[in-house]
C-alpha positions in Angstrom: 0.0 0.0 0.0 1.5 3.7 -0.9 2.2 5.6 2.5 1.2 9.1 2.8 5.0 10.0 2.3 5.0 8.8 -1.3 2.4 10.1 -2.7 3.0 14.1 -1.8 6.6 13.5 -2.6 7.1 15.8 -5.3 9.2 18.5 -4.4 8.3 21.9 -3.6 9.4 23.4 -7.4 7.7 25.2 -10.5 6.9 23.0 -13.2 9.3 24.7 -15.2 12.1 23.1 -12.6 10.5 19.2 -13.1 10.8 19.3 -17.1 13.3 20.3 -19.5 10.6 22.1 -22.1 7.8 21.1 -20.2 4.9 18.0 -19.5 3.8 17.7 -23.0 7.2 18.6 -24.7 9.1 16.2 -22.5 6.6 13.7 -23.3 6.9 13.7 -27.3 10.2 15.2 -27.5 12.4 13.3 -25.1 10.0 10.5 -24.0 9.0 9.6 -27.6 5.6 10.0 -26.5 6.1 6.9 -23.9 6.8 4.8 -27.1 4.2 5.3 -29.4 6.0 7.5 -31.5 8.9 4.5 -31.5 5.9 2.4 -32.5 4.0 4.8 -35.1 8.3 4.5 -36.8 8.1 0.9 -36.9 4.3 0.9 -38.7 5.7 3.1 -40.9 9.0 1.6 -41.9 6.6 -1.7 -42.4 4.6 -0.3 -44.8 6.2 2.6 -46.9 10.4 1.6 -46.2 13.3 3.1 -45.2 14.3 5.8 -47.8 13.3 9.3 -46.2 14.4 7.8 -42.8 17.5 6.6 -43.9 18.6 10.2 -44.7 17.1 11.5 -41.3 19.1 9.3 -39.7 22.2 10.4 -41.5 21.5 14.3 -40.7 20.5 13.6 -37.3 23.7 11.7 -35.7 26.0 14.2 -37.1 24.3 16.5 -35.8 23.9 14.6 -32.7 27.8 14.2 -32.4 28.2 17.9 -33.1 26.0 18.3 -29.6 28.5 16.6 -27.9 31.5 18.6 -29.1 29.1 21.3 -28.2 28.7 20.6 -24.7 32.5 20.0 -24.7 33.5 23.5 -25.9 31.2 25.3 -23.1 32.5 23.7 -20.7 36.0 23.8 -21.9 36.2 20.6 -20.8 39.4 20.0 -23.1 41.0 22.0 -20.5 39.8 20.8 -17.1 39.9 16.9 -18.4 42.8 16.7 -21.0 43.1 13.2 -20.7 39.4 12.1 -21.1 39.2 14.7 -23.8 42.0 15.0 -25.7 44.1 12.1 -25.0 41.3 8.9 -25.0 39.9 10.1 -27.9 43.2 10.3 -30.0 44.4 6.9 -28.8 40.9 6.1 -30.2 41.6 7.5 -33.2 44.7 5.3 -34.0 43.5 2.2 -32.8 41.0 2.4 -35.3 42.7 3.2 -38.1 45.4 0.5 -37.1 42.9 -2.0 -36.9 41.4 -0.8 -40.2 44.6 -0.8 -41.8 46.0 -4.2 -40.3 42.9 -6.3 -41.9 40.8 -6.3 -38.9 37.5 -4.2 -39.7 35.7 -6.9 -38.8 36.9 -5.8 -35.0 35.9 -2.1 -35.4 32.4 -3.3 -36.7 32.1 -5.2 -33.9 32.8 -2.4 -31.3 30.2 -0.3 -32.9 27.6 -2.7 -33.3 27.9 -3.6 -29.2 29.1 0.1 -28.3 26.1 1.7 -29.9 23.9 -0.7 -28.2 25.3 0.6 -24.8 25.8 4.2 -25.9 22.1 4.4 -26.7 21.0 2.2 -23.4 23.3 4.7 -21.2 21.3 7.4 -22.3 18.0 6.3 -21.7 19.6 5.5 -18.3 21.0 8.7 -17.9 17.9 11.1 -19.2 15.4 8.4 -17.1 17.5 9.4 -13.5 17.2 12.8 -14.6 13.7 13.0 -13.6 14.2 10.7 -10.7 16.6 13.3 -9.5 13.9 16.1 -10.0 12.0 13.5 -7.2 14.9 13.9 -5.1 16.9 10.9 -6.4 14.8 6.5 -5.9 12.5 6.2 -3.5 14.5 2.9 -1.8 17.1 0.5 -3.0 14.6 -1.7 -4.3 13.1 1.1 -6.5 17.1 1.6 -8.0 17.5 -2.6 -8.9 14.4 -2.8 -10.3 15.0 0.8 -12.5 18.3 -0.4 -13.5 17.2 -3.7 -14.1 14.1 -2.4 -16.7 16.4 -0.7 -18.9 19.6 -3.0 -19.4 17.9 -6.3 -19.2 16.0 -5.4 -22.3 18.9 -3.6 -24.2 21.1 -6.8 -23.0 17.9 -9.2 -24.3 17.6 -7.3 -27.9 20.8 -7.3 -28.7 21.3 -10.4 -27.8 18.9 -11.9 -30.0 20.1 -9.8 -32.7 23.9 -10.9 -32.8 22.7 -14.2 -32.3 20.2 -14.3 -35.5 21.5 -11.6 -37.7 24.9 -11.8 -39.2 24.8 -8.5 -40.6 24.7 -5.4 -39.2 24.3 -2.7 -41.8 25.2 -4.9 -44.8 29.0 -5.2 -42.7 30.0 -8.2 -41.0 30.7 -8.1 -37.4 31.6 -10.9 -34.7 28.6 -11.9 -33.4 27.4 -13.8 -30.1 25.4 -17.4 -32.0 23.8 -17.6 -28.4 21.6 -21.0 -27.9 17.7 -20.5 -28.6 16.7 -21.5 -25.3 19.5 -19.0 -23.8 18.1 -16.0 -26.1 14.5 -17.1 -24.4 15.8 -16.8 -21.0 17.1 -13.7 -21.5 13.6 -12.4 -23.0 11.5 -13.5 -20.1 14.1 -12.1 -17.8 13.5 -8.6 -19.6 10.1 -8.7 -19.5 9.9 -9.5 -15.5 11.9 -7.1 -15.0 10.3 -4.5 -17.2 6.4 -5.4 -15.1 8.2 -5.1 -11.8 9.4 -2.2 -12.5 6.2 -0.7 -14.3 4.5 -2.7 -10.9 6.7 -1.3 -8.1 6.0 2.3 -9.6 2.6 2.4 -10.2 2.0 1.3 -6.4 4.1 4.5 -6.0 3.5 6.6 -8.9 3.0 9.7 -6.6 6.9 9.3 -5.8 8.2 8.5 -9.2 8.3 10.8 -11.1 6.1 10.3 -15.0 9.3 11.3 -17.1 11.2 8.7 -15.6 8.4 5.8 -16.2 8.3 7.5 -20.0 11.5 7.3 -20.8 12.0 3.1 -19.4 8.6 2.6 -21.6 10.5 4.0 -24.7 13.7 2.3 -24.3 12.0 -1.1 -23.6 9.9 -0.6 -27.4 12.9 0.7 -29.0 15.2 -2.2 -28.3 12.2 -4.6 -29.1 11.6 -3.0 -32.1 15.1 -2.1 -33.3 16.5 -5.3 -32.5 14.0 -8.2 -32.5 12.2 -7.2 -35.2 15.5 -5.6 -36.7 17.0 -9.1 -37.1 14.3 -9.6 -39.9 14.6 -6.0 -41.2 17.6 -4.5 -40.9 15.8 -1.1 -41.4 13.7 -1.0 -38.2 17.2 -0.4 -36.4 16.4 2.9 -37.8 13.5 3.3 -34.8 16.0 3.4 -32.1 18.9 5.3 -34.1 15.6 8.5 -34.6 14.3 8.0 -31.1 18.0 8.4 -30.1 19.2 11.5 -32.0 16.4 13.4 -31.4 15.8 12.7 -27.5 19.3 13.7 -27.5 19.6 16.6 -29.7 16.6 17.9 -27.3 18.2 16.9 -23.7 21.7 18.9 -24.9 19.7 21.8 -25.8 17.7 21.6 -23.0 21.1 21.7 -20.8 22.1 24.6 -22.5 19.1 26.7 -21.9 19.5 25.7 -18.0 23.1 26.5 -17.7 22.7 29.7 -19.8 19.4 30.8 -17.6 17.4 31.2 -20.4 14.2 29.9 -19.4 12.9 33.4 -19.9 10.4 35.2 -22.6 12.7 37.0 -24.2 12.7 35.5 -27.4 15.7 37.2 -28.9 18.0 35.3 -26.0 16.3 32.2 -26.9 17.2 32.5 -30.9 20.6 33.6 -29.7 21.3 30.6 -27.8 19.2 28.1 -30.2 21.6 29.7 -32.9 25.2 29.4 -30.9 24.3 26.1 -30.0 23.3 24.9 -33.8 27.7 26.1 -34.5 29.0 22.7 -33.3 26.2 20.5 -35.1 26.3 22.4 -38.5 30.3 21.7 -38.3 29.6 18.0 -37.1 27.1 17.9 -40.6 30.1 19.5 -42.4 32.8 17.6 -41.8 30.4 14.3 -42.5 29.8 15.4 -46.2 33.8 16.9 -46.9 34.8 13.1 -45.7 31.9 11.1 -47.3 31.7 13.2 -50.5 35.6 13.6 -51.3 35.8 9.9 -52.0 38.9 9.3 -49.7 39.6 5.8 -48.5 41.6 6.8 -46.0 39.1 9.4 -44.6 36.8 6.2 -43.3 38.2 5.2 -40.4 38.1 8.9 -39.5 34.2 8.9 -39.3 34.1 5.2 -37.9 36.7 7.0 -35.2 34.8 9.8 -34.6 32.1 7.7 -33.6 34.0 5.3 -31.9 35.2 8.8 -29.9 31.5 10.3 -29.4 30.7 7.3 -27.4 33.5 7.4 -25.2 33.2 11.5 -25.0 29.1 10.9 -24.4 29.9 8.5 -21.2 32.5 10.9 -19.9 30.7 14.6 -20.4 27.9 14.0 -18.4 29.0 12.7 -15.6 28.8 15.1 -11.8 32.3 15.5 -11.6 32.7 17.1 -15.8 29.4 19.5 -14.5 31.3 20.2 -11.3 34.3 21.1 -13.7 32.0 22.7 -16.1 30.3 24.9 -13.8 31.8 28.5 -13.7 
């Protein structure tokens, strides 16, 4: 039964304070509408293909790395954390192109087919305890298992299944997992318990969690299903989770920037201002895509598998407390 405590435990703060644009914006923006935009993407790669969302998908995540380089460059983060920054991401850099070079592509492939995976897992994680922080952080250990547990289990179940079923992953070949049957349907049943406890625990204390969060765990659990169940059938339907993706996390940087910056405000000069200093680092991101994928280069290539190779590691290092400690003025 829901004590007294949990149900009046939102904190004392505007609504402005408990969403980054607000209830409905957060909901269809960040939240992809709980999942039924994920699902409306999967109806419509089913009936009409891939095409058009093939090229969103190629505008959006270079534009989605550019956010990150964006975040990094406000935070002069190249300063305060030259090694995570600077160094990491170099080292990156040539193991890639060594491995490239060396006949063993088949490796890289391989890291960004299981990276991705985790990259785009970790940030439904990290946007999810967002809002559980606005709720002043999980109601009891049990509530943090069982959060944890809804949004890995199923990224851990999908791609399972995928690497076990599909042995391409973009027409590339990679180094995939051949898991038994009856292993892949342990692991499914495992993700769905843990996706109705969770969805069970937080509706008997729905006045203490906060709707974002439950949103968000929704999303990721249909994404992952879609992307990578269905996705082992149809490559294309990866392309659900790669749109849900760019766009929650185009609009959680931005978002960020509007906090940091103070510009929750009606002046709508300051807000074009900041909307157009913070487009700089994604337009360049878009740019250096189409000089490297439109000169032809061979050895330009690895650069762009690099740079994504580097995004992922910049992505888990750039929100962490201590780089918004480092970031802070």
């Amino acid at each position: 039964m829901t004590t007294a405590a949990e149900t009046t435990r939102w904190p004392d703060r505007s609504a402005s304070e408990m969403w980054l644009y607000s209830e409905a914006g957060d909901f269809w923006l960040v939240c992809a509408g709980g999942g039924v935009l994920i699902v409306a993407l999967a109806l419509l790669l089913y009936w009409c293909g891939d095409r058009e969302l093939s090229t969103a998908d190629i505008l959006l995540a270079e534009l989605h790395l550019g956010a990150t380089y964006d975040a990094v460059a406000r935070g002069q983060l190249w300063r305060r954390m030259p090694l995570e920054i600077v160094v990491v991401p170099l080292v990156i850099l040539a193991i890639t192109y060594a491995l490239t070079y060396g006949g063993y592509a088949i490796v890289v492939t391989t890291a960004v087919v299981y990276l991705a995976a985790w990259h785009r897992g970790r940030q439904n994680l990290g946007i999810a305890r967002y809002y559980q922080f606005r709720m002043g952080g999980a109601l009891s250990s049990w509530h943090g298992r069982l959060f944890h547990g809804a949004v890995y289990l199923p990224m851990v179940a999908g791609v399972a299944f995928f690497t076990s079923t599909s042995p391409l992953h973009e027409d590339e070949e990679y180094i995939g997992l051949c898991l038994d049957t009856g292993v892949l349907w342990v692991l499914g049943v495992l993700a769905v318990a843990s996706v109705v406890a969770y969805l069970a625990f937080t509706v008997r204390c729905r006045g203490g969690v906060h709707p974002g969060e439950r949103w968000v765990v929704v999303a990721n659990v249909l994404a992952f299903g879609s992307a990578y169940v269905l996705g082992a059938w149809s490559v294309s339907f990866i392309l659900v989770l790669a749109l849900h993706h760019e766009v929650q996390y185009l609009c959680f940087t931005y978002a960020m920037v509007r906090r940091s910056a103070g510009a929750r405000t009606a002046d709508c000069g300051a807000g074009l201002r900041l909307l157009a200093s913070f487009t700089v680092w994604p337009v360049i991101g878009l740019a250096t895509w189409a000089a490297c994928k439109f000169s032809e280069l061979p050895w330009l290539a690895p650069f762009l598998v690099g740079g994504l190779l580097c995004h992922y590691w910049l992505d888990s290092r750039i929100w962490t407390a201590r780089a918004r400690r480092l970031a802070s003025p």
